[in-house]
C-alpha positions as CSV (number, residue, x, y, z in Angstrom):
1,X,-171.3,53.5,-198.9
2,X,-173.1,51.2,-196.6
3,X,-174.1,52.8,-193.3
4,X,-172.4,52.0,-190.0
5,X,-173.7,49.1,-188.1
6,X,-173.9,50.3,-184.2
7,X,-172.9,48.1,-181.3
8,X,-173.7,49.0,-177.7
9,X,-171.7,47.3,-175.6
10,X,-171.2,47.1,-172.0
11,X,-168.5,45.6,-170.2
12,X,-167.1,47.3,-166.5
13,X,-163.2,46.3,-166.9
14,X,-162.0,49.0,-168.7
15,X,-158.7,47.3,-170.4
16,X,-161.7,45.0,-172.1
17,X,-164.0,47.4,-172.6
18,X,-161.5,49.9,-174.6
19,X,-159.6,46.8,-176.4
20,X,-162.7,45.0,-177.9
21,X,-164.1,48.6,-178.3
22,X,-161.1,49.2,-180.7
23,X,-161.6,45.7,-182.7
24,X,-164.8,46.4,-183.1
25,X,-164.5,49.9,-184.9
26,X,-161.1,48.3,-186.9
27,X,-163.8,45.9,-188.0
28,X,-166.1,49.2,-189.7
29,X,-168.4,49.2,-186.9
30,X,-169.6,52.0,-184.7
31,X,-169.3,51.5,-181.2
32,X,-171.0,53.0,-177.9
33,X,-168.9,51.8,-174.5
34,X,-170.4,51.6,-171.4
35,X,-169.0,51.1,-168.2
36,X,-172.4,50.3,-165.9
37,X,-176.1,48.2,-167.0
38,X,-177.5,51.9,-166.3
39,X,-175.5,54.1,-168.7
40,X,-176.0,50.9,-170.6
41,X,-179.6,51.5,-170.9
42,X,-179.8,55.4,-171.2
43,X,-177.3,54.9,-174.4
44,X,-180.2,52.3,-176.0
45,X,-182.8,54.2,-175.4
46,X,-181.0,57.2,-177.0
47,X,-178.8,56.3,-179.9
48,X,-181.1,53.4,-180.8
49,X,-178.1,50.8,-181.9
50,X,-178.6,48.4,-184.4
51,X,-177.3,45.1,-181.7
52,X,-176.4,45.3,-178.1
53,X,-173.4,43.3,-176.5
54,X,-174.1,42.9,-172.8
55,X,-171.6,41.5,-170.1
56,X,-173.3,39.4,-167.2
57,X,-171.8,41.0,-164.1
58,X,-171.9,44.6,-164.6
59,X,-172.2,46.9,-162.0
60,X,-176.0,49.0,-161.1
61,X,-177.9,47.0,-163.4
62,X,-176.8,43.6,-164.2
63,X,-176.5,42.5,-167.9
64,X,-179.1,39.8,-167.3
65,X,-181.5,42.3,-165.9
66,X,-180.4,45.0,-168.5
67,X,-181.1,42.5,-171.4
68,X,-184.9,42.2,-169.9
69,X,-185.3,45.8,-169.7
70,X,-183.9,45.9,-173.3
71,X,-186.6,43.1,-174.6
72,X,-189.8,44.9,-172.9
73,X,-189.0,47.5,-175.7
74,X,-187.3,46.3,-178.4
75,X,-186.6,43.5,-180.6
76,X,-182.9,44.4,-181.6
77,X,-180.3,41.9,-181.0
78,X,-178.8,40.7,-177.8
79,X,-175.1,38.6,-177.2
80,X,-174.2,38.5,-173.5
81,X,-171.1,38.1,-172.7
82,X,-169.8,35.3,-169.3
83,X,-166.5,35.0,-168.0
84,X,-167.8,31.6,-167.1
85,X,-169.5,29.3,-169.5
86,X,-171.7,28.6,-166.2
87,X,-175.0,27.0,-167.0
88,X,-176.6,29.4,-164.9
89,X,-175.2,32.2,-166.5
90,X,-176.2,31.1,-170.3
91,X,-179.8,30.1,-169.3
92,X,-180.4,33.5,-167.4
93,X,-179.3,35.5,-170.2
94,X,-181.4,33.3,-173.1
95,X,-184.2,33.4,-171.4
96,X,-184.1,37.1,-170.5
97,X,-184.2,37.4,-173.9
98,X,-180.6,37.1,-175.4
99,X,-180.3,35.6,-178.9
100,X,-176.5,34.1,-178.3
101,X,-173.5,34.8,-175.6
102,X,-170.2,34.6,-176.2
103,X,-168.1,33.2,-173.3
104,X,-165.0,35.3,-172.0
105,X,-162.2,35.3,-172.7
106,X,-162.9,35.4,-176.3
107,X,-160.7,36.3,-179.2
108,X,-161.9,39.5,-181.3
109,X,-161.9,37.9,-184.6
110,X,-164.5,35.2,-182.6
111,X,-166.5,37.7,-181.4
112,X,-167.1,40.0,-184.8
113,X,-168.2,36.3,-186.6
114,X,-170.7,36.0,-183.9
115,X,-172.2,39.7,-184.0
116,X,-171.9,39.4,-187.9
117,X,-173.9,36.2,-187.7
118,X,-176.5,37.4,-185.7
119,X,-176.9,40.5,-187.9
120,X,-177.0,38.1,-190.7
121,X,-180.5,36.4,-189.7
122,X,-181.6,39.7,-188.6
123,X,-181.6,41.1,-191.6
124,X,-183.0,38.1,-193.0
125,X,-185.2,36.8,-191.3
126,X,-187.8,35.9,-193.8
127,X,-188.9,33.1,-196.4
128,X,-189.5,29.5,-196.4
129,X,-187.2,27.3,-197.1
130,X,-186.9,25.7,-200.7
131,X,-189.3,22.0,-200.2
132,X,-191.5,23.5,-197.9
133,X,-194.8,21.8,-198.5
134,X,-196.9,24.0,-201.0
135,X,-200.0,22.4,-199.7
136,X,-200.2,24.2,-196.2
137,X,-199.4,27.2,-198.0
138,X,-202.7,29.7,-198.8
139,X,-201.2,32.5,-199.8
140,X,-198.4,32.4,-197.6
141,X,-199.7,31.7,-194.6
142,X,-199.4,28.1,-192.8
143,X,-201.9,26.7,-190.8
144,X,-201.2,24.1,-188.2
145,X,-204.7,23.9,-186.1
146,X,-205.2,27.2,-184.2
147,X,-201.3,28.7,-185.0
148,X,-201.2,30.4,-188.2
149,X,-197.9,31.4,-189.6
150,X,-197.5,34.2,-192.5
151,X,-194.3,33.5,-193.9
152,X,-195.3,36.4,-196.3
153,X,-196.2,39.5,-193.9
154,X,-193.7,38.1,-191.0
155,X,-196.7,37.7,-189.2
156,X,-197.8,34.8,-185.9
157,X,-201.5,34.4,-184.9
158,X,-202.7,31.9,-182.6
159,X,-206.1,31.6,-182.0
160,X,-206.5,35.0,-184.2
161,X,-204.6,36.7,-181.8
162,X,-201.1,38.3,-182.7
163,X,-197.8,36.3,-181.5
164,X,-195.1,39.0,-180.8
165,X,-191.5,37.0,-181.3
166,X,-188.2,38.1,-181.7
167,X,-186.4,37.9,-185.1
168,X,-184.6,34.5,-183.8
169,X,-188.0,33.0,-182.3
170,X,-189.1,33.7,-185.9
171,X,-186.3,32.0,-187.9
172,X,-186.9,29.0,-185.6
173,X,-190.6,29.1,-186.3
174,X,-190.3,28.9,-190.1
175,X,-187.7,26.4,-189.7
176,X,-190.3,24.2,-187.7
177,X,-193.2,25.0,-189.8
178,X,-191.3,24.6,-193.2
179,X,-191.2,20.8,-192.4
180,X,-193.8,20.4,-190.2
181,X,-193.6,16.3,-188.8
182,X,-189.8,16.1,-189.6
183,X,-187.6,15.8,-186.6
184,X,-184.4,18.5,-186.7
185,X,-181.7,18.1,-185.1
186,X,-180.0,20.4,-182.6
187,X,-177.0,20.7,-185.0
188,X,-179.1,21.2,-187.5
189,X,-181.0,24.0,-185.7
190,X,-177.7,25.6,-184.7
191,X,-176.5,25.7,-188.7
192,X,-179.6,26.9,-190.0
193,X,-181.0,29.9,-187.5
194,X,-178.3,30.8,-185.8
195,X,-175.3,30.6,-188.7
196,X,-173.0,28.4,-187.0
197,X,-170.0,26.7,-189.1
198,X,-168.6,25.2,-186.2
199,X,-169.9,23.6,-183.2
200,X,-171.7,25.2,-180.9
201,X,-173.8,25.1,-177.2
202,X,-176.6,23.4,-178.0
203,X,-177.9,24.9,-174.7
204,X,-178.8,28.2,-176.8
205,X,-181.6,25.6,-178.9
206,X,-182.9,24.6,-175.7
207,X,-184.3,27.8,-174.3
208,X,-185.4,29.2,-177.5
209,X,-187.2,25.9,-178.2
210,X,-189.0,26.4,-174.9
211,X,-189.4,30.6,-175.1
212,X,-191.1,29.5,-178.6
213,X,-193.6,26.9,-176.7
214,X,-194.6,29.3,-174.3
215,X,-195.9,31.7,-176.9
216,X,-197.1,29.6,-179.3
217,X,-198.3,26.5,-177.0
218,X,-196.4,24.0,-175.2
219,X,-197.7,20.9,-176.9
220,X,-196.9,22.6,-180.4
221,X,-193.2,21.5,-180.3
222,X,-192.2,18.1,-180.0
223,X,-188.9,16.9,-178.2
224,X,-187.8,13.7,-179.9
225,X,-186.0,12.3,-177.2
226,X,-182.1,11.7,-178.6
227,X,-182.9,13.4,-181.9
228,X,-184.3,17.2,-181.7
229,X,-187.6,18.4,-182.1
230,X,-190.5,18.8,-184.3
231,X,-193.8,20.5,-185.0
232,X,-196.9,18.9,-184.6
233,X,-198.7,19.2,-188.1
């Protein structure tokens, strides 16, 4: 029997804290409620959960703030969830580190794709894609001038110094450097790292786009105004 996957979450309104508690667990997860961004962060740090589902305003620590605290030690998953799809709200929360949000209110069935998605890339966030170009390949590891990508070992160096990125940085990266010159699209970006079927906020392309330039150089990633992006062979 496959083990429990564990969900933190932490939401202050205690009707929709206990209800999407109880979709959650009817859904075969295990779920730890918390009512504050403080309890919120003793439970990670002591039960370790396997993805954490953060609501903007909560009360001591904020979910924005709580997600930071969560990044400085860990790499594990992180879907805020606004009452507002407020600009301000989604760009704080993806560039504290987030790897989606889910906008309230939300329906349950909505919510479990979303978390199920992100575990999806999570657990595999490896490989190239089929037609990568074999030639920039020594031994699984591409080269493109000083960044050097191990598509192998799961590994970033730039300038032979290590690249630390989060599993959806990653996925982004070897989408980039699989096609390295070819402009993607947003859409495209959307389907292919992050899982969508349906549309989605193209907003959450955006930030990682520019959380991946500031770690592996600015100048690396191309915007193609009207079109997406690319990376500079």
């Amino acid at each position: 029997m496959a083990e429990q996957i564990h969900v933190l979450f932490v939401e202050d309104d205690d009707v929709i804290r206990e209800a999407t508690q109880l979709a959650l667990e009817r859904s075969g997860f295990a779920v730890t409620a918390m009512p504050d961004g403080l309890s919120g962060l003793e439970a990670f740090r002591a039960r370790q959960p396997d993805i954490a589902l953060l609501d903007v305003m909560v009360p001591g620590l904020d979910g924005v703030s709580l997600c930071r605290r969560i990044r400085d030690e860990s790499t594990v998953p992180v879907i805020m969830l606004s009452a507002r799809a407020d600009s301000i709200d989604v760009v704080l929360g993806l560039e504290a580190g987030a790897d989606d949000y889910v906008t309230k209110p939300f329906d349950g069935a909505v919510l479990v794709a979303r978390i199920r998605a992100v575990l999806r890339r999570f657990g595999h966030a490896g490989g190239v894609r089929p037609g990568a170009d074999s030639s920039a390949v020594d031994g699984g590891v591409l080269t493109f001038g000083e960044l050097e990508v191990d598509t192998e070992g799961m590994e970033v160096r730039r300038a032979g110094r290590p690249v630390a990125l989060t599993p959806t940085e990653m996925r982004l990266l070897l989408e980039f450097s699989s096609a390295p010159g070819t402009v993607l699209s947003r859409d495209k970006l959307l389907e292919r790292v992050w899982d969508y079927g349906w549309g989605g906020d193209t907003r959450v392309v955006d930030v990682h786009v520019q959380r991946l330039r500031t770690k592996i150089g600015q100048d690396r990633i191309e915007t193609v105004r009207g079109f997406g992006y690319k990376l500079k062979a």
